[in-house]
DORO-901315 format. One record per residue (C-alpha): x, y, z; residue in three letters. Coordinates in steps of 0.05 Angstrom, whole numbers, plus 5000, padded with zeros to 4 digits. Example, Ala and Ser with C-alpha at 12.3 -4.5 7.8 and 13.67 -1.06 7.14 Angstrom:
residues 2
+------+-------+------+-----+
! east ! north !   up ! res !
+------+-------+------+-----+
! 5246 !  4910 ! 5156 ! ALA !
! 5273 !  4979 ! 5143 ! SER !
+------+-------+------+-----+
This chain:
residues 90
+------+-------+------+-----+
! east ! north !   up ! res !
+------+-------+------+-----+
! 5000 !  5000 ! 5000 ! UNK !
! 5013 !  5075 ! 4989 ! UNK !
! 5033 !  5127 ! 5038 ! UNK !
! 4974 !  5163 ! 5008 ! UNK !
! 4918 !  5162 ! 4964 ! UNK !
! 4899 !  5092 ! 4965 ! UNK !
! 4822 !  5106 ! 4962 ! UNK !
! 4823 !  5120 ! 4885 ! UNK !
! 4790 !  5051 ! 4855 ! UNK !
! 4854 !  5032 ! 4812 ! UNK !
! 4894 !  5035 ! 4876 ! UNK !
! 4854 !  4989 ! 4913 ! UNK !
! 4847 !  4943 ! 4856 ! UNK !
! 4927 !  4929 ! 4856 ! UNK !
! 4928 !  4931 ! 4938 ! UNK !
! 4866 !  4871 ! 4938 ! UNK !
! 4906 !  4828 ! 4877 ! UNK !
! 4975 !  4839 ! 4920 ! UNK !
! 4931 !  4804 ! 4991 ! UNK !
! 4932 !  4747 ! 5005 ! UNK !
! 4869 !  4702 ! 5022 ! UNK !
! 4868 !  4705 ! 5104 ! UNK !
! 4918 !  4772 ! 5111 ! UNK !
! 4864 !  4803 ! 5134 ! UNK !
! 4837 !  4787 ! 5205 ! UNK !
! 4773 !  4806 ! 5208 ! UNK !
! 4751 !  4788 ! 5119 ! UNK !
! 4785 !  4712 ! 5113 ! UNK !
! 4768 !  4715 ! 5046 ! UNK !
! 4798 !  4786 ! 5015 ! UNK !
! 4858 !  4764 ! 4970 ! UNK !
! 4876 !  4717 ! 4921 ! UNK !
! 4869 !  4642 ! 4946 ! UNK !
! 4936 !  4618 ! 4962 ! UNK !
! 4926 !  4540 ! 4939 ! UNK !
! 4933 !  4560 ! 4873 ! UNK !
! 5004 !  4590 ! 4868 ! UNK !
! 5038 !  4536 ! 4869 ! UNK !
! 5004 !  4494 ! 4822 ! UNK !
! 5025 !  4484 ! 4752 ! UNK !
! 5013 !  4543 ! 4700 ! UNK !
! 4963 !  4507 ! 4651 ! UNK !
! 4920 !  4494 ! 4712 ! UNK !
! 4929 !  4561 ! 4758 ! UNK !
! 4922 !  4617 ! 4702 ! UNK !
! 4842 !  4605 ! 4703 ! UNK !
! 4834 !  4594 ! 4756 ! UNK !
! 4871 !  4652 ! 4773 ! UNK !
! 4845 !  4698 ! 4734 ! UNK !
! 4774 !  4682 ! 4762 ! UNK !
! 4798 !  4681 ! 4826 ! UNK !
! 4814 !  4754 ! 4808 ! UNK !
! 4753 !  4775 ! 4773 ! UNK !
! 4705 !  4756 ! 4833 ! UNK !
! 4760 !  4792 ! 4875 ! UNK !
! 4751 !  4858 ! 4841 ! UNK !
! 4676 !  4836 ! 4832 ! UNK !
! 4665 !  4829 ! 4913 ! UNK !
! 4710 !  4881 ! 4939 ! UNK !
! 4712 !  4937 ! 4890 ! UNK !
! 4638 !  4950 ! 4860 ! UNK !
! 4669 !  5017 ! 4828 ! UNK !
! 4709 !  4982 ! 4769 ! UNK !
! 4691 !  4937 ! 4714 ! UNK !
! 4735 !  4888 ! 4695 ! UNK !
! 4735 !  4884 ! 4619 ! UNK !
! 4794 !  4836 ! 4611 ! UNK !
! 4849 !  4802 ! 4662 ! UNK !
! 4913 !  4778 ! 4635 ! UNK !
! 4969 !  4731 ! 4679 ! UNK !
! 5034 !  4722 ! 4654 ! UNK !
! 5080 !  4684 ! 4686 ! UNK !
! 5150 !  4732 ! 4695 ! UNK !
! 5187 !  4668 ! 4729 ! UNK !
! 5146 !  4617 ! 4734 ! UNK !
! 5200 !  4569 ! 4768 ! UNK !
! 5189 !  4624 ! 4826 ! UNK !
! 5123 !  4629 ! 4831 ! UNK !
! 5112 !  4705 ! 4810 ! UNK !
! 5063 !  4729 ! 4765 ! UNK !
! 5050 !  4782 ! 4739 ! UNK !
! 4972 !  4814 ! 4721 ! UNK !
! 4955 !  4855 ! 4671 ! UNK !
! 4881 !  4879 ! 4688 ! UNK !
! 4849 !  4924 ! 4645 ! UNK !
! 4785 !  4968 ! 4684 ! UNK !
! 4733 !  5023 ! 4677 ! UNK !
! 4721 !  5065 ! 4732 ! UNK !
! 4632 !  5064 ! 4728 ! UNK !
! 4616 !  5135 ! 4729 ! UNK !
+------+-------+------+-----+
């Protein structure tokens, strides 16, 4: 998270893909679910990106999702990287 500015809807799209599922004390199930990080890349990347859409879906009813995009950057890591590209409704 920012020092500031974290309210604008972009913002808290990238802080609720960068939680965890169970970070959060009191909302177990904020953040992406952690079982599927360390499975294989054909089966994880839908289920993923899913994951992700009823994230944003849930948690951030100011955006629209049009499309969601996971590439792995080192895949023999773990890390991913999302490309997410949102309207803010107006």
């Amino acid at each position: 998270m920012q020092a500031s500015g974290n309210g604008s809807p972009m913002q808290c799209v990238a802080n609720l893909v960068r939680i965890v599922r169970g970070e959060c004390t009191y909302d177990r199930v904020k953040g992406i679910d952690p079982s599927l990080i360390d499975r294989p890349e054909p089966i994880a990347v839908p289920l993923l990106i899913a994951d992700t859409r009823w994230l944003i879906k849930s948690y951030e009813p100011r955006v629209n999702v049009d499309q969601i995009d996971l590439k792995a950057v080192l895949a023999r890591e773990g890390n991913f990287k999302f490309d997410i590209d949102a309207v803010v409704k107006g």
